[in-house]
N, C-alpha and C positions, 0 to 999 in steps of 0.2 A: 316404422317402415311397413310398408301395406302387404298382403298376402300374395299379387303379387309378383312384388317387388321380389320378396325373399323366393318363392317358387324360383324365380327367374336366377336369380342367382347360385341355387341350388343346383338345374338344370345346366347351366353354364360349367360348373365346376364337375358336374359327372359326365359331360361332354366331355373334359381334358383327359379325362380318367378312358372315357372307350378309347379316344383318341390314342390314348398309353399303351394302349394293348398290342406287344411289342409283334404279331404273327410273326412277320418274316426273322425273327431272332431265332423265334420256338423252332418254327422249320428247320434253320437251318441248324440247329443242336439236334433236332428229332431224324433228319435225313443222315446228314453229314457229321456231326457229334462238333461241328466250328461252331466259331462266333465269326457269322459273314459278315461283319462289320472290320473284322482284320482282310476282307477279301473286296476284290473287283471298287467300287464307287464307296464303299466305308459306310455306307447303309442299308437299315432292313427294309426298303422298298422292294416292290416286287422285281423290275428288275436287275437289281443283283442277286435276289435273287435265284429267279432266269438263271446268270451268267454260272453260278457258284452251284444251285441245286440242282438244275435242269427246268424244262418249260413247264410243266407241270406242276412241279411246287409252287414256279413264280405266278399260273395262275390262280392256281387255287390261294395266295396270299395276296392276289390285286382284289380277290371278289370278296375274302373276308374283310380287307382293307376298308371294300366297297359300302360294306354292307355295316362296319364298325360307325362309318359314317350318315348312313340313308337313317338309319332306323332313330338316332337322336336328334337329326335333322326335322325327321316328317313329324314325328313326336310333337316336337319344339314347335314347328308350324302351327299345324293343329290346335295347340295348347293356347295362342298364342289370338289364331282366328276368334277362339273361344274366350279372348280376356280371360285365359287361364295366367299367363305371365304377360307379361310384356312386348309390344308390338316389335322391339328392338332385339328382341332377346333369340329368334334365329338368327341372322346376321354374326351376332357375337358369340352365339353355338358352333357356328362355321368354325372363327377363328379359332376357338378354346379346342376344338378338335385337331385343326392343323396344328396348334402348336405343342398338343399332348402325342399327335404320331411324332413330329420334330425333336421334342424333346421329351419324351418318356419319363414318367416316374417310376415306373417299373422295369425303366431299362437304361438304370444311369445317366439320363437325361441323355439320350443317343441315339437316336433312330433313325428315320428318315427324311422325303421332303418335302410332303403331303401333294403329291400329285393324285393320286388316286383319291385318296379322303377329299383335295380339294375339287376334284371334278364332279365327286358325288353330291357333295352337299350342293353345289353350284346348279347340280341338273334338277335338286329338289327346289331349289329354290326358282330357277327358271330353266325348263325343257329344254328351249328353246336355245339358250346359252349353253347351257351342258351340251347338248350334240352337236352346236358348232365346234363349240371348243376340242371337244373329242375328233369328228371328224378332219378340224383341220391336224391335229396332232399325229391324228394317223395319217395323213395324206403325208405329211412333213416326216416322219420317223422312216415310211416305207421310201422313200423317194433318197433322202438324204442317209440313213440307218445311223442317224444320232436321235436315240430317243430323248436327248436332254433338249435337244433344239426344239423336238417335236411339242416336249412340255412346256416349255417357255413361252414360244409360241400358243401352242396351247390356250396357257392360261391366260395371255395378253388378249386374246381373242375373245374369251369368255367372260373378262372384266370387262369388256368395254362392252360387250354386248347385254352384259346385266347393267351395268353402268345408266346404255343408252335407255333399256326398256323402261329402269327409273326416271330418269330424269326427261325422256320425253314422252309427252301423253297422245301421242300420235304417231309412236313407233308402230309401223306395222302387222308385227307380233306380240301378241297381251303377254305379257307378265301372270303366273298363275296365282302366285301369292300374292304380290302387295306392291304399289308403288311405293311403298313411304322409304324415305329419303334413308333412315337408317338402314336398309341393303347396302347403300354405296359403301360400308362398313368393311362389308367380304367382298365388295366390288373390287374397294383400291386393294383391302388389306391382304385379301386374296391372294392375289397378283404380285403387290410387292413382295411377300411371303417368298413365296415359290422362287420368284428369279431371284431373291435373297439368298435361298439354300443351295441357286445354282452356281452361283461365285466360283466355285473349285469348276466348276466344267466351263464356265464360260474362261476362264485359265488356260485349262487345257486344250482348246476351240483354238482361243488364239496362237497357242503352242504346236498343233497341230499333234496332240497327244491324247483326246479324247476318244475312248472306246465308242465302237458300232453297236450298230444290234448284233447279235452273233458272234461276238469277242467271247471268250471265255473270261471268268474272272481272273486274276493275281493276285496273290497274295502282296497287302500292301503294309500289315503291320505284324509283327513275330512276335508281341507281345499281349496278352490275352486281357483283354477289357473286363474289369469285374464289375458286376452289378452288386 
């Protein structure tokens, strides 16, 4: 296997590893002395965060979130422009991040539902997608104050518009990284991802039992998760 082949794989598997990095747990053992995953939506995204620590811890755990994700992302790019690894190999950075905040190795395989992590990587990979994405998310969270809707949406938004920049070469806005067809990787898998972790809200949606912005968490399990 070639140099790099192996880089590339290397860098894949230390992406799941930041991706792992559980912040919003630490926070809320370091604020609250809980495990917010017994509290509000059962994950350490930032907002439950929000709901369980207050606004402040949930932001300062979306930017670390943020940032858990930008910095292995532009890395990977980089590495990548340079035939350092493999042209394929951000794309599959992407995923290996969302599915390391998802399901954590460092936190019982538990965590959250890569909203953040997937917005970031998406905005490194194309500007232009990341801020739709974002701003439609927040037009739909502040309007509606289901931030799960706002995500969903969201990220439907952002795949189809990394999607488009791929696969048409007369989309009106360039793509900064790369046409090559391996993006549509974290285009669809992105996507599906996300509205995959959303299941339990899109439940609740129908039920008419899904939390707003500004709900306070509940306690939803009395039994303490061991890592």
């Amino acid at each position: 296997m070639s140099t790099p082949y192996i880089l590339g794989f290397i860098a894949i598997t230390l992406g799941y590893l930041c991706g792992s990095i559980p912040v919003g747990l630490w926070i809320g053992k370091l604020v609250l002395n809980v495990d917010i995953r017994n509290y509000g939506s059962g994950t350490t995204g930032a907002t439950n965060v929000i709901r369980t620590c207050g606004l402040k811890w949930g932001i300062i755990v979306f930017f670390i979130d943020i940032f858990k994700s930008i910095i292995p992302t532009f890395l990977t790019v980089v590495a990548s422009n340079n035939g350092i690894v493999p042209i394929w190999t951000p794309p599959i950075i992407g995923m290996s991040i969302m599915f390391g905040h998802n399901w954590p190795v460092f936190a019982n395989f538990h965590g959250g539902k890569g909203v953040a992590v997937g917005l970031a990587t998406l905005f490194v990979m194309s500007p232009f997608s990341g801020i739709l994405a974002f701003s439609i998310a927040l037009i739909i969270m502040l309007s509606t104050k289901y931030v799960s809707v706002g995500s969903m949406i969201g990220s439907l938004v952002g795949g189809i518009g990394l999607f488009l920049q791929i696969t048409m070469e007369d989309f009106p806005i360039e793509i900064i990284q790369t046409r090559d067809f391996s993006y549509a990787i974290f285009a669809i898998g992105g996507t599906v991802l996300t509205l995959y972790k959303h299941k339990d809200n899109i439940e609740r949606l129908l039920k008419g039992e899904e939390m707003k912005l500004g709900d306070p968490a509940k306690i939803i399990n009395t039994k303490e998760i061991h890592d």
